[in-house]
MDAnalysis code that builds the backbone (N, CA, C; Angstrom):
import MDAnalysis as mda
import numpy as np

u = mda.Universe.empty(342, n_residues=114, atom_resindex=np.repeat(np.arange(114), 3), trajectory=True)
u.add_TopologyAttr("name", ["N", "CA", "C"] * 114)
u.add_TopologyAttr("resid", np.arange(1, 115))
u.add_TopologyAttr("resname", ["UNK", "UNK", "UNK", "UNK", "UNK", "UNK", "UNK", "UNK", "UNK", "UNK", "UNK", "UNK", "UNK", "UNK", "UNK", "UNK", "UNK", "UNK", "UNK", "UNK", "UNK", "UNK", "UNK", "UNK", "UNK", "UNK", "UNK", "UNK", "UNK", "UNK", "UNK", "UNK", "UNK", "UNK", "UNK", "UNK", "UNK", "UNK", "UNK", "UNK", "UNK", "UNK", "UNK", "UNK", "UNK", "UNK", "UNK", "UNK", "UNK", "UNK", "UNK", "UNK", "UNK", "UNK", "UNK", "UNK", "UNK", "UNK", "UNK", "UNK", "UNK", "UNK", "UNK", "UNK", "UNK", "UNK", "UNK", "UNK", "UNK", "UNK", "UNK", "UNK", "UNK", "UNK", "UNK", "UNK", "UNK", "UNK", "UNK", "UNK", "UNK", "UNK", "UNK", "UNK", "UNK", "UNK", "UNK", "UNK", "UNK", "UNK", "UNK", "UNK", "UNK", "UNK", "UNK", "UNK", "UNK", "UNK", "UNK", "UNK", "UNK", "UNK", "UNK", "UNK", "UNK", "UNK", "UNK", "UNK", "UNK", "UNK", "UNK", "UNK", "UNK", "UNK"])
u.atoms.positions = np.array([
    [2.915, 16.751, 17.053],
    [1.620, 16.233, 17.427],
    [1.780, 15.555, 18.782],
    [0.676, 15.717, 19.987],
    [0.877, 15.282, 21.170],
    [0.041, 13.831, 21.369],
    [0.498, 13.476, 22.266],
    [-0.169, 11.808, 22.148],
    [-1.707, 11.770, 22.528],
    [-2.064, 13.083, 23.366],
    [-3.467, 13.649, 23.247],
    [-4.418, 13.847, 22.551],
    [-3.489, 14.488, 21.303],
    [-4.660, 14.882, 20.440],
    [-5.480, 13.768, 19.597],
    [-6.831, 14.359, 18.844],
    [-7.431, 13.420, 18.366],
    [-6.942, 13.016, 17.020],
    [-7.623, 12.337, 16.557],
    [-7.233, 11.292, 15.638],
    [-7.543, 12.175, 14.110],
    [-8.555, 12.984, 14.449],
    [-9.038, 13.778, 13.412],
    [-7.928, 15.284, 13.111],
    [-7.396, 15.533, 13.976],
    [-6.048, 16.799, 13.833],
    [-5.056, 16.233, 13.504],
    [-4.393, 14.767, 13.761],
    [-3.790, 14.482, 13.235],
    [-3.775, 13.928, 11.189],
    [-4.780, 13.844, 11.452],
    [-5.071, 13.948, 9.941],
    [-5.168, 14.982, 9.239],
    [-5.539, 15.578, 9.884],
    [-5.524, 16.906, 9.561],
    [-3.811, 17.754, 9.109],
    [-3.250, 17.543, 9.733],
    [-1.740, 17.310, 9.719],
    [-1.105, 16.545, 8.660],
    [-2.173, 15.751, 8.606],
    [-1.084, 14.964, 7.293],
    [-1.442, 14.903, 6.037],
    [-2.445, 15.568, 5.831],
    [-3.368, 15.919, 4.450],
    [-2.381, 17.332, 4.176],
    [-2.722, 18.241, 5.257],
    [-1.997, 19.282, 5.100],
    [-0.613, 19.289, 4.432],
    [0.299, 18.604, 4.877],
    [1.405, 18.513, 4.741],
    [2.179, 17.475, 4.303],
    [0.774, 16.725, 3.231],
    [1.032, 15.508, 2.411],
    [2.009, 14.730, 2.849],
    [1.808, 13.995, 3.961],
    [2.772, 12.914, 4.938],
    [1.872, 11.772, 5.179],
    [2.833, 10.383, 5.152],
    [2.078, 9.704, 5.812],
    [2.815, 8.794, 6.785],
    [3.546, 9.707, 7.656],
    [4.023, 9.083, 8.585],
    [4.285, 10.508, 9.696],
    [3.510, 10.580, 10.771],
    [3.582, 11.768, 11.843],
    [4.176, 11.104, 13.198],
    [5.110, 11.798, 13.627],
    [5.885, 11.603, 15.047],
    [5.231, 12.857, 16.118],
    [5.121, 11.553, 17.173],
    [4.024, 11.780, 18.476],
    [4.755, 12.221, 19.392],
    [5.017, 13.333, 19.753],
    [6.469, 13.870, 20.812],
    [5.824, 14.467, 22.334],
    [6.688, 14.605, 22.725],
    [6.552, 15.550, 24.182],
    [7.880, 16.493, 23.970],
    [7.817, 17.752, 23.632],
    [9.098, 18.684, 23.193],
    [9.914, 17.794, 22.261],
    [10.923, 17.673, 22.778],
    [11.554, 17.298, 21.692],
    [11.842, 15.377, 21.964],
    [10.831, 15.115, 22.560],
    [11.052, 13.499, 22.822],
    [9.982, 13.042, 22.364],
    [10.412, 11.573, 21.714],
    [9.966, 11.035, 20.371],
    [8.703, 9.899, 21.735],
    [7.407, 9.842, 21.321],
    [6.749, 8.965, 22.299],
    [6.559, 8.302, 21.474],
    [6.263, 7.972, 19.928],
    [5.575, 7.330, 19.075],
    [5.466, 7.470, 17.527],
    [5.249, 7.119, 16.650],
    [4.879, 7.279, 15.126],
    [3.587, 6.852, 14.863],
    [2.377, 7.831, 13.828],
    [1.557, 7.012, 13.100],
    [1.735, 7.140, 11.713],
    [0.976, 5.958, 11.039],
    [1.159, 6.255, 9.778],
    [-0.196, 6.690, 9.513],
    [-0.258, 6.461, 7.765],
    [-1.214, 5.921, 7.374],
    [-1.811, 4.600, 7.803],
    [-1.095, 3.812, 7.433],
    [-1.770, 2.033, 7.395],
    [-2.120, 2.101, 9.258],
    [-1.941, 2.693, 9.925],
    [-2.584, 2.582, 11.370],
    [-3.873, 3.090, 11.428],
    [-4.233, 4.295, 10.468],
    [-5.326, 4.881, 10.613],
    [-5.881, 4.191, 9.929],
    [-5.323, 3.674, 8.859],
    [-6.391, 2.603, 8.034],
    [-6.777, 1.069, 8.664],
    [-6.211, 0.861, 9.290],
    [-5.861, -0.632, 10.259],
    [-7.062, 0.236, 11.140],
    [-7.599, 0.668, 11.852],
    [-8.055, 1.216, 12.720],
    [-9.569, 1.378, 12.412],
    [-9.194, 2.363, 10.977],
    [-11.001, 2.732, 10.873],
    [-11.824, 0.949, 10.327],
    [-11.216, 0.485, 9.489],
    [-11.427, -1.290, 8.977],
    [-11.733, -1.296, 9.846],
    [-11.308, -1.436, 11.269],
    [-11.526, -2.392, 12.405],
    [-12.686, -2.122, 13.039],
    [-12.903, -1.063, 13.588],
    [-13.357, -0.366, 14.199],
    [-15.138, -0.219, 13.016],
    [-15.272, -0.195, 12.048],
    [-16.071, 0.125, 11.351],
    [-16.724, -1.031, 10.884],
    [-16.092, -1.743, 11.231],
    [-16.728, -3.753, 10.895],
    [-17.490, -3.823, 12.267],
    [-16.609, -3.773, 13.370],
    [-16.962, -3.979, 14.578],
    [-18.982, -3.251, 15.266],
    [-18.364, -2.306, 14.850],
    [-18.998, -0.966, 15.155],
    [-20.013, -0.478, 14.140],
    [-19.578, -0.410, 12.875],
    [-20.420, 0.589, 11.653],
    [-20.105, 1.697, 11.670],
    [-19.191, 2.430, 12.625],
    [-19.193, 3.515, 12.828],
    [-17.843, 3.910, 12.922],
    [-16.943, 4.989, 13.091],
    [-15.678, 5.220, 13.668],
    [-15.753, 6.206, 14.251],
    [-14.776, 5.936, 15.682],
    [-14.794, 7.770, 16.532],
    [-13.390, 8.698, 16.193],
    [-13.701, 8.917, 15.441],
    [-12.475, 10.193, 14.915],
    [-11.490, 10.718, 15.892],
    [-12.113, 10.955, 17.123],
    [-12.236, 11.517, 18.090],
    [-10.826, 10.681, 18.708],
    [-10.648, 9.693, 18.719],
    [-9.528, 8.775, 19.505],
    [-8.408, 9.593, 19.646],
    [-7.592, 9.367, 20.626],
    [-6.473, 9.683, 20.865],
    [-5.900, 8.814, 20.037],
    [-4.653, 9.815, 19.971],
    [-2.990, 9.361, 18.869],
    [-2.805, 8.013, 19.556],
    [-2.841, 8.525, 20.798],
    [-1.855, 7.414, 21.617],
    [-2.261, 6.190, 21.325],
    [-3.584, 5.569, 20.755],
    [-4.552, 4.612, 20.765],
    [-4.023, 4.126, 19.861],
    [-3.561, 4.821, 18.171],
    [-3.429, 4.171, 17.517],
    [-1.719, 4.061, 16.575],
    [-1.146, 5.034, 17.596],
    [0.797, 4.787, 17.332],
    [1.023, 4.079, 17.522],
    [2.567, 3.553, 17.338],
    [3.376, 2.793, 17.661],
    [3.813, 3.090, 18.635],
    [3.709, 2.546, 19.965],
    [4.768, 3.443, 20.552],
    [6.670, 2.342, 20.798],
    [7.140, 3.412, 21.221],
    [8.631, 2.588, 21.068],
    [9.425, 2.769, 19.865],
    [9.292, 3.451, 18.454],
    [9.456, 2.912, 17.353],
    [11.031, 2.759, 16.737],
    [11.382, 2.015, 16.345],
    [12.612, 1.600, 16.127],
    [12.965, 3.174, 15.169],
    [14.220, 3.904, 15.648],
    [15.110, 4.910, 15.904],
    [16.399, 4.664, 14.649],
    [16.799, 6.034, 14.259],
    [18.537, 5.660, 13.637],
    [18.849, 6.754, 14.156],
    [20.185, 6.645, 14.553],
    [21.434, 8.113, 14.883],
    [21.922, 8.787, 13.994],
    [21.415, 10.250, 13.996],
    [21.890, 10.961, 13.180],
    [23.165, 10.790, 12.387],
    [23.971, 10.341, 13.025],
    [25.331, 9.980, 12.357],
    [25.493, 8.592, 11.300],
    [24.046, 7.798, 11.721],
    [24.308, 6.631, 10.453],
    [24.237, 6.821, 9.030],
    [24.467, 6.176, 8.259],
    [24.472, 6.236, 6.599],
    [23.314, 6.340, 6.057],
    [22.959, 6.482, 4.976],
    [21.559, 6.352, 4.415],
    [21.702, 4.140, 3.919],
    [22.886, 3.730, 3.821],
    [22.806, 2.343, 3.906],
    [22.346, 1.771, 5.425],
    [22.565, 2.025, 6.027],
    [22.323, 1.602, 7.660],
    [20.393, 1.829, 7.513],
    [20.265, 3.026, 7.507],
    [19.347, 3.344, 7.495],
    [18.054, 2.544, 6.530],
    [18.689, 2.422, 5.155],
    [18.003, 0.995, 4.355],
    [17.613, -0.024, 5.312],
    [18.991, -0.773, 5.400],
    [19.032, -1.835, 6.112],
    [18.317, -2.180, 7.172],
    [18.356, -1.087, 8.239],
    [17.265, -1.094, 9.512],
    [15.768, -1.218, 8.867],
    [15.436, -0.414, 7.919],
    [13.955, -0.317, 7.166],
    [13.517, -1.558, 6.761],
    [14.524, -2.118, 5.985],
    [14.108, -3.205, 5.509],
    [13.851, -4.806, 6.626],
    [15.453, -4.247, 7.381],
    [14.922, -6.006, 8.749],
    [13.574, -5.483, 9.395],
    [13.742, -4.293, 9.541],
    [12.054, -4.654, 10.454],
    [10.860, -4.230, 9.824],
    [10.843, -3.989, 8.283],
    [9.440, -4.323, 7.093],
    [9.022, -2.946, 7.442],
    [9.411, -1.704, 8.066],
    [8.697, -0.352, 8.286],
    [9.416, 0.985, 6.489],
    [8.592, 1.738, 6.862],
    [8.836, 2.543, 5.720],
    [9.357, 4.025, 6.160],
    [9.535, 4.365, 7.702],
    [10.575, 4.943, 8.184],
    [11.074, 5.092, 9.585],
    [11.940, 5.866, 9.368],
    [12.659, 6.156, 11.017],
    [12.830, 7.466, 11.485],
    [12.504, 7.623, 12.483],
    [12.738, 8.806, 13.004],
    [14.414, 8.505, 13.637],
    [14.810, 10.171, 13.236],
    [16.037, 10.276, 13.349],
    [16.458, 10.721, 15.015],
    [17.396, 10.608, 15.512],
    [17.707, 11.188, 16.866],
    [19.046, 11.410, 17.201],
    [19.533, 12.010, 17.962],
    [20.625, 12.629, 18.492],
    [21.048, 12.501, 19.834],
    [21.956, 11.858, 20.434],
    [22.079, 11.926, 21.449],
    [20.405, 12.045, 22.553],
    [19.568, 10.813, 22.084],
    [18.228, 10.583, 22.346],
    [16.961, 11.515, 22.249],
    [17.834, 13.082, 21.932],
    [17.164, 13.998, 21.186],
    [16.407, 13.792, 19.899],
    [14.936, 14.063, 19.304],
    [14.563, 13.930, 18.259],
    [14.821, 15.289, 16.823],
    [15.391, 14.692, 15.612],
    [15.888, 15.682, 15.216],
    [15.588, 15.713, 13.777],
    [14.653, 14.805, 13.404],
    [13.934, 14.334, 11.930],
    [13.337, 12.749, 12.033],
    [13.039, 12.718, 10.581],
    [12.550, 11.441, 9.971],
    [12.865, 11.190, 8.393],
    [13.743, 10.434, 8.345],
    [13.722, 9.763, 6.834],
    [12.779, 8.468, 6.329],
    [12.026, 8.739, 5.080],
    [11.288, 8.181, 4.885],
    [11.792, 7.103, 3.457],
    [11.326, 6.260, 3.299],
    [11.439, 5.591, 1.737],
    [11.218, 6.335, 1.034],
    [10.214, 7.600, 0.928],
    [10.124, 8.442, -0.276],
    [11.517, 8.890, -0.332],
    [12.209, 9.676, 0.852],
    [13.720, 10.380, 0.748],
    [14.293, 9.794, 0.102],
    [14.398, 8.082, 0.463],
    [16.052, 6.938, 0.080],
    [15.615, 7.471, -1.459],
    [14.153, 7.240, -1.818],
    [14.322, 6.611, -3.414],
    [14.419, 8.834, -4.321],
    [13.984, 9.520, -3.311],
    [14.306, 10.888, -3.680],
    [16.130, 10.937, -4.135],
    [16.407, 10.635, -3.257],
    [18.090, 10.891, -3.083],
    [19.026, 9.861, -3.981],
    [18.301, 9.166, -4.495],
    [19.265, 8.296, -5.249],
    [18.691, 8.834, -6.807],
    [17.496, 9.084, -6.868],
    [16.872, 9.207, -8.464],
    [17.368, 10.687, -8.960],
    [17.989, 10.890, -8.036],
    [18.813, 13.210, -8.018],
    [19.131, 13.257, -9.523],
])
């Protein structure tokens, strides 16, 4: 998903493909994450303010941008640990600053309940 598109394809994206966390790239470089709770943080806001919401918004409006990263090579403990100091529910993975996935809290608690 590009930091362009609207707010409504990206949902679109994540209904589709039952996610609620989408990474905002340029090829293979990571610009941003949204979740859910952003789009929901957003329409609240915006719909108190307003009465209304513009679907229409760019990604970029309502990502994170910057979002705290793990190296492919860390543990799935590291990876906890990072989740938990900074209160998020995932990370996009990277490689030599290459983007190359995302592990989510659904995965940790997938991979341990095997």
């Amino acid at each position: 998903m590009g930091e362009d598109d609207p707010l409504t394809s990206a949902m679109e994206v994540m209904v589709r493909h039952n996610i609620r966390h989408l990474l905002i790239t340029d090829q293979d470089k990571l610009l941003g994450i949204m979740t859910v709770k952003d789009i929901l943080r957003y329409v609240v806001k915006y719909y108190k303010l307003r009465g209304q919401v513009d679907l229409g918004v760019a990604v970029s409006k309502l990502m994170s941008h910057n979002p705290v990263t793990i190296d492919s090579a860390a543990s799935l403990l590291d990876a906890v640990r990072l989740m938990r100091r900074n209160n998020i529910g995932s990370l996009p993975i990277v490689e030599a600053g290459r983007l190359m996935g995302i592990i989510t809290e659904h995965d940790i608690v997938r991979s341990i309940i095997k």
